[in-house]
N, C-alpha and C positions, 0 to 999 in steps of 0.2 A: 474483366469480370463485372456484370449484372447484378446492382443490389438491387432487393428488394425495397419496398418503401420501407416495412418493420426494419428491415437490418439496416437501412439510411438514418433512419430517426434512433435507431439506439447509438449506432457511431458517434453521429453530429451530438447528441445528448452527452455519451461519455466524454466526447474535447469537451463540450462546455463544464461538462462536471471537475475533468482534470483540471480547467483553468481555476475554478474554485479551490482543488486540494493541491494546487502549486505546480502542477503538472502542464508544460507545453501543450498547448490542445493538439497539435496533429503528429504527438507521442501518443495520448491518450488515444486519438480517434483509430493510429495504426495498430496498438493494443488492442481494442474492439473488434478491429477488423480480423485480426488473427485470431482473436477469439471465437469470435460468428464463425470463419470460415472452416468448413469441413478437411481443409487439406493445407499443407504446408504453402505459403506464396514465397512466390520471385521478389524481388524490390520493383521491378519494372510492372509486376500486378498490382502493386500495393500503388505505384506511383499512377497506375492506369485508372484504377478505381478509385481512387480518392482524389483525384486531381492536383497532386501536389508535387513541387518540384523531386525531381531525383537527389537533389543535394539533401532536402529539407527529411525526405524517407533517409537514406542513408545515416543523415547524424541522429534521428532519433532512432532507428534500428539499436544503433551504437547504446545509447542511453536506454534503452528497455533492457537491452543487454547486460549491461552494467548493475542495473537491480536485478538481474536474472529472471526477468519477467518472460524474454524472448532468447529462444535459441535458435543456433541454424542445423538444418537438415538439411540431409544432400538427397536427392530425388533421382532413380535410376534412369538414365540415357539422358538424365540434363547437368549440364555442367554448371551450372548458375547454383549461386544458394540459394536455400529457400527458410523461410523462417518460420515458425511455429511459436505456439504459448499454451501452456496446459488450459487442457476445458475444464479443469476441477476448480472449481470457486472457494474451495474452503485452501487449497492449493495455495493457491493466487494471494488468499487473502495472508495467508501465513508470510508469502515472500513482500509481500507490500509493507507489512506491520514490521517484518525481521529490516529491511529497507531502510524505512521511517526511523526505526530505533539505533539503528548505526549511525544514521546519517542527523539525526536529531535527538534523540534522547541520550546519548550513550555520552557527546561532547557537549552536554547542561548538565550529565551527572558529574562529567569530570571537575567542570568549572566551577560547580557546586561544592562538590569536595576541595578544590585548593581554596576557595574562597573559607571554607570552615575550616582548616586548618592553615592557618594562613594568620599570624600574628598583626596582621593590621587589620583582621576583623574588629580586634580589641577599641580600635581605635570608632568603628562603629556604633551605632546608640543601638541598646539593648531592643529597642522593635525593629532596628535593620536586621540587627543579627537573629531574631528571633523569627522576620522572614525568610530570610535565608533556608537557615535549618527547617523550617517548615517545608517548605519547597520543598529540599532534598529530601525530609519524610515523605514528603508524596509521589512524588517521581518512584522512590523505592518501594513504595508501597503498590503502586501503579503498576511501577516494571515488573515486579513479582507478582501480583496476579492477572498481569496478561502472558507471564513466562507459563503462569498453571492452564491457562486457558489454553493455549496455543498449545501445551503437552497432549491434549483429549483429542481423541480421536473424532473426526466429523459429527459423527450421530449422537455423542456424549455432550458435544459441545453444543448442540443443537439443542438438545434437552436440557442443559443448563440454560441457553440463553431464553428458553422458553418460559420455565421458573421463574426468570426474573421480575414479573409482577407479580407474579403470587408472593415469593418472597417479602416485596417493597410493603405488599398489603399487609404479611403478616409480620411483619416488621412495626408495620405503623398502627399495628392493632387492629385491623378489616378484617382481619380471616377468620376472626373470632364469633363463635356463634352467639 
């Protein structure tokens, strides 16, 4: 498969951006590619067009997998799998954030909570302990308004996130005539 130069530079762009949000870059770039492409790919397309080992597509297949980012399709008269990832962006973003939050947020709440109940906090100085519980106010106050965010439907959440300067203005007293 033939990419274009747009579809080369958004790829190469998203590894580099994966490599920023902790992400394997040619997990990220086969992400991309499955996303750009009109049609479910083989691993041997994915290995052809990107130039990257067949080992290397295989175990991040695996791992896109694993956050449900990519699944396989079977393709009629081909025996091969082929992978796919939804075109929906609001989609996408919900399984990344749901991802992130198992995988990061969910074991800092726990460790948070044994830490606060946890009788050698006692033994802590009252601003340890009082960062502590801060934290875990925030984190739960975090987690539950991205649980409300994430409940809206695309176009709802779109019009909230759109509000949100106007809000901040009128928040800060700007919107005021």
């Amino acid at each position: 498969m033939k990419l274009t130069q747009t579809s080369e530079r958004f790829i190469l762009h998203w590894g580099e951006m994966g490599t920023r949000w902790g992400v394997n870059r040619t997990v990220a770039q086969i992400h991309a590619l499955l996303y750009l492409s009109e049609h479910p790919l083989a691993a041997d397309e994915i290995v052809e067009t990107l130039g990257v080992a067949r080992s290397n597509v295989s175990n991040s297949l695996k791992e896109l997998q694993s956050w449900q980012l990519v699944k396989v399709v079977h393709v009629m008269g081909d025996r091969r799998d082929h992978f796919d990832t939804s075109k929906d962006v609001w989609e996408l973003f919900r399984l990344i954030v749901a991802g992130r939050r198992q995988r990061e947020i969910e074991p800092t709440q726990a460790l948070l909570g044994e830490l606060l109940a946890s009788p050698e906090l006692e033994q802590e100085s009252a601003a340890v302990r009082k960062r502590i519980q801060e934290t875990q106010q925030f984190i739960a106050t975090l987690t539950a308004w991205s649980d409300e965010m994430l409940r809206m439907d695309p176009a709802t959440l779109m019009k909230v996130l759109k509000l949100g300067a106007r809000i901040r203005n009128l928040v800060r007293g700007e919107g005021e005539a």
